[in-house]
N, C-alpha and C positions, 0 to 999 in steps of 0.2 A: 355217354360211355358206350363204346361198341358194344354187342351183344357178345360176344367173346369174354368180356373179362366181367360181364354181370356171369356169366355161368361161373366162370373160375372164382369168381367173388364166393357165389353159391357153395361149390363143392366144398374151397378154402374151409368155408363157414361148418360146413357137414361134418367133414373130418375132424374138426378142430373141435365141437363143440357136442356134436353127436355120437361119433366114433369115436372122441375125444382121443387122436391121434394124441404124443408128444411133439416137441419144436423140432424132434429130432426126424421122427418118422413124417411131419408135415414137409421137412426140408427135404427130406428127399422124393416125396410123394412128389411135390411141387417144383423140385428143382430150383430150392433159393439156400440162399446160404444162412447161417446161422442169425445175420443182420437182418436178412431178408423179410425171417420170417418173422419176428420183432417187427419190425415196420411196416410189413404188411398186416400183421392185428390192430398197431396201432392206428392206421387207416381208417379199416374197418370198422371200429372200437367208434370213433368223431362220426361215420355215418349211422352208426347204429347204437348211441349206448348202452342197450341193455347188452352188449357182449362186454363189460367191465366185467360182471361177475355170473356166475350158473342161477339163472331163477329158479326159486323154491319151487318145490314141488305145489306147495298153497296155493301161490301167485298167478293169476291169469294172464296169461300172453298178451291181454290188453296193456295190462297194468307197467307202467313203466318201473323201470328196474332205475335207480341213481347211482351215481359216480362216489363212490367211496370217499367222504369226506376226509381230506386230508388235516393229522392234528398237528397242533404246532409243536413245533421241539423248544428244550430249554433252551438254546441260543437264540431261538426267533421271540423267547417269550423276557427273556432274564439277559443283562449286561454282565459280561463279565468284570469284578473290578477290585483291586490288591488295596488290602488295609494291613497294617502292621500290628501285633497284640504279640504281648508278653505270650515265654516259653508256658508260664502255667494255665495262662488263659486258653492258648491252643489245648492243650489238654483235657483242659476242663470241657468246653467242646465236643472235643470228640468222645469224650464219654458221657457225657451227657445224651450227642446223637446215638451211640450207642444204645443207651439206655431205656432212651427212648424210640429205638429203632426207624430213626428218620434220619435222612442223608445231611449232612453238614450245614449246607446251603438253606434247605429246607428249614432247618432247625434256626441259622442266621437270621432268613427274613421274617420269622414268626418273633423272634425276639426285636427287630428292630422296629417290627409292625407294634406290636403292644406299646413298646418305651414311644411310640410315635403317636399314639394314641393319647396315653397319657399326658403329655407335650402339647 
């Protein structure tokens, strides 16, 4: 990498993370556009990752900082899928989830789980 953009890398990094410029004041510090400046943290971010997040004041500059474990959502964990039930049974449901202040779904699979159990 020329010696020219390890400085710019440098400064980027100063501003951003020291001075803790915004994307807004770094865009125009640096002359990039609003994408620019996205893409170039992300960059930087795969050479370096302790720039994911601010290390604790605790944490030694040795110690490495990790990548934010990403969690899974309900669609990646749960299928969505339509059964039909009587007007009372819906109702009964949903007050029940109510009552027991858990979401619908939630409250569905816990019932299908026991009757599955016992099966």
């Amino acid at each position: 990498m020329p010696e020219e953009n390890k400085e710019r890398n440098k400064l980027f990094i100063k501003s951003w993370k020291e001075e803790e410029l915004s994307n807004r004041e770094l865009q125009e510090k640096f002359n990039l556009s609003p994408g620019g400046v996205k893409s170039f943290k992300t960059r930087l971010r795969k050479k370096d990752p302790s720039l994911y997040i601010k290390p604790l004041a605790g944490k030694l500059a040795n110690q490495q900082v990790s990548k934010p474990e990403k969690k899974a959502t309900s669609k990646e964990l749960y299928e969505t899928v339509t059964y039909y039930i009587t007007k009372e049974q819906k109702q009964r449901v949903k007050l029940l989830a109510l009552e027991q202040d858990k979401e619908i779904s939630q409250l569905i699979r816990e019932v299908l789980s026991e009757y599955f159990n016992r099966h």
